[in-house]
C-alpha positions, 0 to 999 in steps of 0.5 A: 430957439427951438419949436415946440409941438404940440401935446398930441405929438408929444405923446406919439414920440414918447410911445414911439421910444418907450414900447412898455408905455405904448403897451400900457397906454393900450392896456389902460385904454382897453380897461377904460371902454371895458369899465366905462364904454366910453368909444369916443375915448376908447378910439382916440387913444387907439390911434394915438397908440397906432401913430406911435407904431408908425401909423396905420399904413405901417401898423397893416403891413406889419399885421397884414390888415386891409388899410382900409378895414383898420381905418373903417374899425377907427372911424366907425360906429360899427366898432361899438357893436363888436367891442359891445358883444366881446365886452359881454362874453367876457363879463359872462365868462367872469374873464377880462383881457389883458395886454402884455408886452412879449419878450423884446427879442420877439417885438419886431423893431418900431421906428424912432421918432426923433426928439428933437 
C-alpha cells in the first residue's frame, strides 16, 4: 500500500510540476496581502511557493540572495513594514503589481518532485 503524505507536501510537488500554478499561487497570494494585509498568510504561502522551486538554499543560488536575507524577510516582522510601505506607494500611484510567467524558454529548469 502506498504511503500517503501529507497536504502541504501535496501541494510543494504539484507547484513543483506545474510552474503556472506556482505562478498563480504567488500571484493570488501577493493579491490576498494587498487586499487584506494578512502577513501571517501572506508568508506561509510564500514558502510554500519557495519549497515548490526547490527551496530557499536553491531559490538564493538561482537569485543570488543572501540565505540568510531571504529566511530573515520569511520570518520577520520586519516584512511587514516593507510590504506595508510598497502597498501604499501602489494605492498612491492607483497601480498594483502583477505576477506573470515569462515565456518558458526564458524560465530556468526547476527540479521535479516525484509523485510517487
Amino acid at each position: 500500500m502506498r504511503e500517503m503524505g501529507n497536504w502541504h507536501e501535496y501541494r510543494i510537488r504539484r507547484l513543483a510540476n506545474d510552474q503556472e500554478s506556482a505562478i498563480d499561487l504567488l500571484e493570488l497570494t501577493l493579491e490576498e496581502y494587498l487586499a487584506d494585509g494578512d502577513l501571517p498568510f501572506f508568508l506561509k504561502e510564500l514558502r510554500v511557493f519557495i519549497e515548490s522551486q526547490g527551496g530557499v538554499v536553491e531559490i538564493c543560488k538561482r537569485t543570488g540572495i543572501d540565505t540568510e536575507t531571504l529566511l530573515n524577510m520569511l520570518s520577520n516582522e520586519d516584512a511587514t513594514q516593507l510590504l506595508d510601505t510598497f502597498s501604499s506607494l501602489l494605492k498612491m500611484l492607483k497601480s498594483r503589481l502583477v505576477i506573470e510567467g515569462t515565456h518558458a524558454k526564458h524560465l530556468s529548469p526547476v527540479k521535479q518532485i516525484p509523485t510517487s
